[in-house]
C-alpha positions in Angstrom: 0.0 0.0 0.0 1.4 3.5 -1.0 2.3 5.9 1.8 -0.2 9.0 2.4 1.2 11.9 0.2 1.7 14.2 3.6 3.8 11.6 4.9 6.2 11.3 2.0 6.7 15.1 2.2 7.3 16.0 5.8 10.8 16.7 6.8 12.8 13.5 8.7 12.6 15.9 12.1 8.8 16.2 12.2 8.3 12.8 10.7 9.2 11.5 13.3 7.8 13.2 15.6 4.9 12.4 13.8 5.4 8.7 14.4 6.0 9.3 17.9 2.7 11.4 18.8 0.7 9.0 16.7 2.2 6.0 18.8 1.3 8.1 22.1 -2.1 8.7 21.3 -3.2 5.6 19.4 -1.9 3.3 22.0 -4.7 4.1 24.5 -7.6 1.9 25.5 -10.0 4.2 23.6 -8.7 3.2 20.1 -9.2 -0.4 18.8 -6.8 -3.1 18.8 -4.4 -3.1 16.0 -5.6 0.2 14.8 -1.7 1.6 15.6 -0.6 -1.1 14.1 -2.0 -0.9 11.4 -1.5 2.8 10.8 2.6 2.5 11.6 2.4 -0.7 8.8 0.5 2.2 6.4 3.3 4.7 6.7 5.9 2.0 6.0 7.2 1.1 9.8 6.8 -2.0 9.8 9.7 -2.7 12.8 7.4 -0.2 15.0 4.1 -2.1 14.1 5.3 -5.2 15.1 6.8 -3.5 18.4 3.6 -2.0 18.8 1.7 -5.0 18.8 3.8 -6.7 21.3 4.0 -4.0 24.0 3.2 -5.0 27.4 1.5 -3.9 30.5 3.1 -4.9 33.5 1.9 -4.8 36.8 4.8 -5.9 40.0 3.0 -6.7 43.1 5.1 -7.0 46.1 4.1 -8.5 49.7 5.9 -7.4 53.0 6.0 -9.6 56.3 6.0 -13.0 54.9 3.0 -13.0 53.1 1.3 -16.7 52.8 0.0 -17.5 49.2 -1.3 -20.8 51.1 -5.1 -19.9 51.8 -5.6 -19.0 48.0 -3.7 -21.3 45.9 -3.1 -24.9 47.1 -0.6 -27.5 46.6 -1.6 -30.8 45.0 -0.8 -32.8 47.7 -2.2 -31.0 50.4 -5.4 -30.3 48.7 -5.9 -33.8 48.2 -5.2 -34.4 51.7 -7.0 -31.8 53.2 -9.7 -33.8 55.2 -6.9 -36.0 56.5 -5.1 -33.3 58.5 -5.9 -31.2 61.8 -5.7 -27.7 61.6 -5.3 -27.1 65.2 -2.7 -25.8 67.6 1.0 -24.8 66.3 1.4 -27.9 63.6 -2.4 -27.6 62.4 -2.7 -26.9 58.8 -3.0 -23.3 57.7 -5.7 -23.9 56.0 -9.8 -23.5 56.8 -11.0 -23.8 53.9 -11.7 -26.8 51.5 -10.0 -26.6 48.1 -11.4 -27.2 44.7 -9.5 -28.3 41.1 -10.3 -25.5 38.6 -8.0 -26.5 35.7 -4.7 -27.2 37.0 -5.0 -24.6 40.1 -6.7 -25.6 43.6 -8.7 -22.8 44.5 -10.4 -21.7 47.9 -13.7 -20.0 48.9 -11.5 -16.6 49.0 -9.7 -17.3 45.6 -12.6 -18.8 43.8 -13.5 -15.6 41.6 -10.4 -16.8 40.0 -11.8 -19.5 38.5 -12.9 -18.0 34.9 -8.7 -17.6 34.9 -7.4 -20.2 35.8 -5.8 -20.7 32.5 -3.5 -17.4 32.8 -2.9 -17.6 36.3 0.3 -19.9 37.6 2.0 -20.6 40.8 5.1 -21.4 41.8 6.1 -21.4 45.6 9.3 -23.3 45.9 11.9 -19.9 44.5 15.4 -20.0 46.0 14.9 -18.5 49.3 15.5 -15.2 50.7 18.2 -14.3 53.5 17.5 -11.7 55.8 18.9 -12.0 58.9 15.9 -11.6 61.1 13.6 -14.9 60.3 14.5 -14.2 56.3 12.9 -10.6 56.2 14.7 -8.8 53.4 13.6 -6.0 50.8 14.7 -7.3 47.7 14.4 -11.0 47.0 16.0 -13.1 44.6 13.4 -13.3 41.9 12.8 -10.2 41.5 17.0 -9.0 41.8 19.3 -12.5 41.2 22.8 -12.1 42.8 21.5 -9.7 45.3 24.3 -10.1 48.0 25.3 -9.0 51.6 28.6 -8.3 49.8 29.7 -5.1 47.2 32.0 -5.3 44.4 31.8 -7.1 40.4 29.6 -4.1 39.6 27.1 -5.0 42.5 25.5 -1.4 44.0 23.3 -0.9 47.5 20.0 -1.3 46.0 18.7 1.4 49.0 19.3 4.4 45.8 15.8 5.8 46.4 13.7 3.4 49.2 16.2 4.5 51.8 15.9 1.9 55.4 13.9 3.8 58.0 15.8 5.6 60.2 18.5 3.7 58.9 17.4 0.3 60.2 18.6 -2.8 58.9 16.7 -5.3 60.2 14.5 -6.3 58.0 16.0 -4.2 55.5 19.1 -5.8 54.9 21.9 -3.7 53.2 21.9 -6.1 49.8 24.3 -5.1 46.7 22.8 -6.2 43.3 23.4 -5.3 40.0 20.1 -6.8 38.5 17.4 -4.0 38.0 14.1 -5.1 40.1 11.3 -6.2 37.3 9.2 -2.8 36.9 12.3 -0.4 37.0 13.5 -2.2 34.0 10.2 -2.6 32.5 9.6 1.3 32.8 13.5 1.3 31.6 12.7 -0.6 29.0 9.0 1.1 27.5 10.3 4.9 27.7 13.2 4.1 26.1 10.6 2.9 23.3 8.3 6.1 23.4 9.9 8.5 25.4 6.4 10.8 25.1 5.3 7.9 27.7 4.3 8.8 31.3 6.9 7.5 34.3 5.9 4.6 35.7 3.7 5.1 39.0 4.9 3.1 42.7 1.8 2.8 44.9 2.5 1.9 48.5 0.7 1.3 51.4 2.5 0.3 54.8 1.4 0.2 58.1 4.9 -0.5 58.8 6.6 2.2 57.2 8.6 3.1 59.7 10.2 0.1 60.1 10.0 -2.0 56.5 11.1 -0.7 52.7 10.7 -2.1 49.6 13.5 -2.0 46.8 12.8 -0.7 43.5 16.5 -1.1 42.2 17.9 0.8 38.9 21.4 -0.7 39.0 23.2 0.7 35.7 20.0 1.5 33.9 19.8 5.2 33.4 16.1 7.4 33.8 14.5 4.0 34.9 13.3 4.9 38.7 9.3 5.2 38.6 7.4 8.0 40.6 6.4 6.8 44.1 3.6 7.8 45.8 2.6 6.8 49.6 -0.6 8.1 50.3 -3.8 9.0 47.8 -3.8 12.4 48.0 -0.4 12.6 46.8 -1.3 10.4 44.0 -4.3 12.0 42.9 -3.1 15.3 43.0 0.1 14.3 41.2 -2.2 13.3 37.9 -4.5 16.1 38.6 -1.8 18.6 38.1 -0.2 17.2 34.7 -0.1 18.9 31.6 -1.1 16.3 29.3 -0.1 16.5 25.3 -2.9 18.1 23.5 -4.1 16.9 20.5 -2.3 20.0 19.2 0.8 18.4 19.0 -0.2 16.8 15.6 0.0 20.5 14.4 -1.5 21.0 10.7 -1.4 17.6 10.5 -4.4 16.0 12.4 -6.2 16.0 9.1 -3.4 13.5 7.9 -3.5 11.8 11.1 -7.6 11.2 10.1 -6.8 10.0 6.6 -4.4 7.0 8.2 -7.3 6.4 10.8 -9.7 6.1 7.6 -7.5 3.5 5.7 -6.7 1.4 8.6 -10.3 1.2 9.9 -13.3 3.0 8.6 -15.3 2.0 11.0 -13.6 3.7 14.0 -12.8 7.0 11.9 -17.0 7.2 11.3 -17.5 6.5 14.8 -15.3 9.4 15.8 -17.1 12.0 13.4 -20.1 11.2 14.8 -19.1 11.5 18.0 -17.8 15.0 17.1 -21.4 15.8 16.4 -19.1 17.7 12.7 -18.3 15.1 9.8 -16.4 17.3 8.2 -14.3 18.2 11.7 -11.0 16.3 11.7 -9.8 18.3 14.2 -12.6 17.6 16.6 -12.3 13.7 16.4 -8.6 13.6 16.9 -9.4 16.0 20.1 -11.9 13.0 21.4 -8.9 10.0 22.0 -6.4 13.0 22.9 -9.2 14.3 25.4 -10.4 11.0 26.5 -6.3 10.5 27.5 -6.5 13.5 29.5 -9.3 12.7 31.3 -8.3 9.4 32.2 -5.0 10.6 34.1 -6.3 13.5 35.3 -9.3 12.5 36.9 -8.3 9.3 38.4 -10.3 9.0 41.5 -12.7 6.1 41.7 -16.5 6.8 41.4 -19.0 5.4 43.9 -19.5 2.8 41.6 -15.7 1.9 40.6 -15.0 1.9 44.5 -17.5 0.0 45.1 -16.0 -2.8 42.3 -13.0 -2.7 43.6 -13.0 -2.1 47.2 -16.2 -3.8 48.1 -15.3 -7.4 50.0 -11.4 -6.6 50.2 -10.3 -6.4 54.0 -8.0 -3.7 55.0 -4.8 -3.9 56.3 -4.4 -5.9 59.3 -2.2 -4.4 62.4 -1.7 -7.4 64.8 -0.7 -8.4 67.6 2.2 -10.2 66.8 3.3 -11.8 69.9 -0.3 -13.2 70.5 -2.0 -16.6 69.9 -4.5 -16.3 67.4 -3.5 -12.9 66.6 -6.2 -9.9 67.7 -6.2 -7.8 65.0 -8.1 -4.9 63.6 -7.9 -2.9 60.1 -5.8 0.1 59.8 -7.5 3.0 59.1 -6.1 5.9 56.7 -4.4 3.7 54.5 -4.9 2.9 50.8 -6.9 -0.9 50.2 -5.6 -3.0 48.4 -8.3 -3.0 45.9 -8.5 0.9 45.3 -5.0 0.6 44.0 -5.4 -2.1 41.5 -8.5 -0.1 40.6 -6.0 3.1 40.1 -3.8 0.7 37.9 -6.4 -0.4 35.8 -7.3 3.2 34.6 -3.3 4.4 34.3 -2.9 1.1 31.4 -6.2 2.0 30.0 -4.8 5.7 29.6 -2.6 4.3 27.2 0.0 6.3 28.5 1.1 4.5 31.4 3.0 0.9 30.7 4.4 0.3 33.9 2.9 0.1 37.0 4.1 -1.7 40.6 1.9 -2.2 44.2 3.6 -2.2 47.7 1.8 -3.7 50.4 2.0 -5.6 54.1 0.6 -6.8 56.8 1.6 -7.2 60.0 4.7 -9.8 61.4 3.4 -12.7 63.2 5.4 -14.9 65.6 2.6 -16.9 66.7 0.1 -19.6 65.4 -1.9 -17.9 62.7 -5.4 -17.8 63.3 -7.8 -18.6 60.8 -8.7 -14.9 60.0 -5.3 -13.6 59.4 -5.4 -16.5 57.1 -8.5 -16.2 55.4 -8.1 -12.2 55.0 -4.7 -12.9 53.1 -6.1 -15.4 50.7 -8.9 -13.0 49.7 -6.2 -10.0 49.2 -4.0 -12.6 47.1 -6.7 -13.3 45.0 -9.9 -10.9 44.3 -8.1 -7.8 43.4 -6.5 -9.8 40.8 -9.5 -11.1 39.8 -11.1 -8.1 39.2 -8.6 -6.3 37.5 -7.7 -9.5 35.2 -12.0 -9.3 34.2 -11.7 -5.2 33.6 -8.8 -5.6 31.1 -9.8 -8.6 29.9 -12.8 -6.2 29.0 -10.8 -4.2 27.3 -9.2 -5.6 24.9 -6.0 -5.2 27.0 -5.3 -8.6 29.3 -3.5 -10.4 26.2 -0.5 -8.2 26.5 -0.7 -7.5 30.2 1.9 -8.9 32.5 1.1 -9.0 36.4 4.1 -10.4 39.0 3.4 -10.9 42.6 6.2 -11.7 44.6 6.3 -12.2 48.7 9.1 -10.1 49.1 10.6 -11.7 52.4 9.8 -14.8 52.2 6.4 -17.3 53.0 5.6 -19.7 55.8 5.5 -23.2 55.6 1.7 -24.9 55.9 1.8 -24.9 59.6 0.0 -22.6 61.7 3.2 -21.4 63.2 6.1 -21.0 61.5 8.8 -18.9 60.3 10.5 -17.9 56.9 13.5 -18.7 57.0 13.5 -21.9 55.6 10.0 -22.5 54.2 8.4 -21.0 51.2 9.3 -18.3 48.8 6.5 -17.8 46.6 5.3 -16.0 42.9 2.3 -15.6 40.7 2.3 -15.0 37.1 -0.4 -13.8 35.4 -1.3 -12.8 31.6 -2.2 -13.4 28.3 1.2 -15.3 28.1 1.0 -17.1 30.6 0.2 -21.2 31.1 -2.1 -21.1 34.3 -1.2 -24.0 37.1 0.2 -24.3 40.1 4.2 -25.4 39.4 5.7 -27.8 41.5 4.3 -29.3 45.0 4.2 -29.4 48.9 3.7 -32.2 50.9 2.5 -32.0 54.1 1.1 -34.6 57.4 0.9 -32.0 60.5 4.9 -33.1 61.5 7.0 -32.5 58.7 7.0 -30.3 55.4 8.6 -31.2 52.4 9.3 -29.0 49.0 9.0 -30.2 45.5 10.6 -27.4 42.9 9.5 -28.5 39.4 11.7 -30.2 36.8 12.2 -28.5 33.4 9.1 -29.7 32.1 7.4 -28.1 35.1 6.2 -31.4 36.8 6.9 -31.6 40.2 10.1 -33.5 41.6 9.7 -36.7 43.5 12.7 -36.2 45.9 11.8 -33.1 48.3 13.7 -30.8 50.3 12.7 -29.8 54.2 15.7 -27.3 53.8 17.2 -24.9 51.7 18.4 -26.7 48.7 16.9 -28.1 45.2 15.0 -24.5 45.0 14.4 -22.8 41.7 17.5 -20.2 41.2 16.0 -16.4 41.6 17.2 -15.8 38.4 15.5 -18.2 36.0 12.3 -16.8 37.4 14.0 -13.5 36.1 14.9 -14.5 33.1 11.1 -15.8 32.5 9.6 -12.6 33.6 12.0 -10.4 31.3 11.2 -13.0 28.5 7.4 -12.3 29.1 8.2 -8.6 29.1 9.8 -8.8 26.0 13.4 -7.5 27.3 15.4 -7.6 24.3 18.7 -9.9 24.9 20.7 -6.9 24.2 19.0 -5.4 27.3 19.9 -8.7 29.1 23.5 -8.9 28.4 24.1 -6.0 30.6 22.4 -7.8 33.8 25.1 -10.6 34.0 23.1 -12.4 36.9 19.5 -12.4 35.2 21.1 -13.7 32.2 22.4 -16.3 33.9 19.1 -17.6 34.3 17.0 -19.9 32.5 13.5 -19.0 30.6 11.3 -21.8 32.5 9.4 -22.2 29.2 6.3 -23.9 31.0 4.9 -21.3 32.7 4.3 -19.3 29.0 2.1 -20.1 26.3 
């Protein structure tokens, strides 16, 4: 197909800032799938079609204080055991709440909405385990930053650059050297350096122990790749609120190009906008509506009564415990973002179109007692709704295919029992997206006396041979390596991060 005339004409400078702008303001939600595309193909770039086709949406999730998985996704063997074993006193099964098979995932009451997913949804709880010096607690983690180490050197930096320890506390915090970007700094890294015209990638974190926990969001030696963090919702609100966005003005005298690609490429979405501009004739105007409609999105961000109520409704708040105490006394913390509210903000930043990258900090409180079935129950239902809902809400719009969502328990997991402590027990991650092969990967066997941990062989079938220790754990970095391959970092990207590379691509958790 020959190139519109305006095209061929326009000096190399403005062409491509053409090509940029176009990219910016066709990528939103508001525009079709493959309409970009499509109109990059028409104007002869192809390399930039494909590219656009493939760009992902990620989401990084991260869980402070030892967050359990275990009362939302199941192991095989203890879910087929489940009637067998008691779930009283300090060896009782951390678990109240009968499992059922949904593909290959066992699911509980509090992660059943997860059901219709089940295919893009996998688990894997048996990652090389974390190190803190304090019962494992550490802000960093191996999956999400292989070779992290208590020692400097071979290129390694403090990964405290911007989430500085409280007060200068280390416990907890340990001072870790890495020189493997955490997953949404290079993501960010990695889509701005695509389309620079792209907004920063957002940090929302809400703590309740903020005075004594961090969470790392390592650059290492990527350059412009920190993301804007944001602690509290007014800050965040008022952050979007204030933005200049690009106008539709940016396009210059040549909007009524830009409406002759959108014509070519899909008639049926340029009528649609001349309609909606109310003037057929108004090229302008329509162009205005996906530039305005971008605007909107980011600068009115706050949730309606009836978004608040999809995404808040049902989803506990943040428990501060007693930590010390049997059963654990608890009550929710008040002032604090829930969890749901911010996967609700996420979902409108990727359906802005100018948002790729986004990342949520949360925690709980430490517990160094038997964990009573509430605690439990609350954390299963935080694991596993919010994702649910924002999985249906992209899935909606046309956007889940080339999301990306990473949840990682920062510090560490807790073995089935009731009480126990992270050291040695889980380490845990869920994938989920449109390129991802649902299941739970690997297993953990279980009788009320002793635990046992079953990484998964290469074909992602669980090992017969167990560990009750440290060893035969899956390597930080092949998880990496898996979650950059799903990302689409380019290999060029991953020859600078010696200690990601390193890793394998576990090819069975993608489609």
């Amino acid at each position: 197909m020959k190139k519109p005339s305006f095209f061929e004409s326009m000096p190399p400078i403005e062409r491509r800032s053409f090509i940029k702008n176009m990219s910016l303001l066709l990528g939103s939600a508001a525009v079709p799938s493959g309409v970009l595309s499509d109109a990059l193909g028409l104007i002869g770039e192809t390399a930039q079609a494909q590219s656009a086709e493939k760009d992902i949406l990620f989401l990084e999730v991260n869980f402070r204080d030892q967050w359990d998985f275990g009362h939302a996704f199941v192991s095989p063997s203890i879910a087929q055991s489940y009637a067998n074993l008691s779930k009283d006193g300090d060896d009782g099964l951390a678990l109240f709440s009968a499992p059922e098979k949904f593909g290959n995932l066992y699911l509980t009451a509090e992660s059943m909405p997860l059901r219709e997913h089940a295919d893009s949804v996998a688990v894997l709880e048996t990652c090389e385990l974390v190190i803190g010096g304090i019962h494992g607690h550490e802000a960093s983690n191996a999956t999400r930053s292989p070779g992290r180490s208590s020692q400097g050197g071979a290129g390694r930096k403090d990964m405290a650059t911007v989430d500085k320890r409280p007060g200068g506390r280390v416990g907890g915090n340990e001072v870790h050297y890495s020189s493997s970007p955490t997953p949404a700094i290079l993501h960010n890294y990695m889509s701005r350096q695509k389309n620079p015209q792209l907004a920063n990638g957002v940090i929302l974190r809400s703590s309740i122990r903020s005075n004594i926990h961090t969470y790392y969001h390592f650059e290492a030696n990527l350059a412009n790749a920190q993301m804007d963090r944001f602690f509290n919702r007014d800050s965040f609100l008022k952050f979007f609120a204030d933005q200049s966005m690009p106008p539709s003005g940016i396009f210059g005298t040549y909007r009524e190009g830009l409406m002759e690609i959108l014509k070519k490429v899909d008639q049926g979405f340029a009528k649609d906008l001349q309609l909606a501009s109310q003037e057929s004739q108004n090229h302008f105007k329509a162009i205005d509506l996906i530039a305005g409609k971008q605007a909107t999105d980011l600068r009115q961000l706050q949730l309606s009564p009836d978004e608040r109520s999809y995404w808040t409704d049902g989803i506990p708040g943040q428990l501060q415990c007693d930590e010390n105490v049997a059963m654990n006394t608890c009550s929710e913390a008040s002032g604090t973002m829930n969890l749901g509210e911010m996967f609700g903000y996420v979902d409108k930043l990727f359906k802005s179109g100018q948002v790729k990258t986004a990342s949520i900090d949360f925690d709980h409180n430490d517990i160094h007692t038997a964990r009573g079935e509430h605690v439990l129950r609350t954390q299963g239902i935080q694991s596993a709704v919010p994702l649910s809902r924002l999985i249906s809400s992209l899935k909606a719009a046309g956007l889940y295919d080339r999301t990306l969502i990473a949840m990682y328990t920062l510090d560490g997991s807790r073995s089935p029992k009731r009480n126990s402590l992270g050291y040695d027990s889980k380490n845990g991650v869920i994938l989920a997206g449109g390129m991802i092969k649902g299941g739970y990967y690997g297993d953990i066997k279980f009788d009320n006396q002793t635990v046992s941990y079953h990484r998964p062989n290469d074909q992602g079938i669980a090992i017969s041979n167990g560990t009750s220790g440290r060893d035969q754990r899956v390597p930080g970095a092949d998880i990496y390596r898996t979650v950059a391959k799903a990302m689409g970092v380019s290999n060029q990207v991953m020859s600078g991060i010696p200690d990601g590379a390193a890793g394998k691509t576990l090819s069975y958790l993608l489609k």
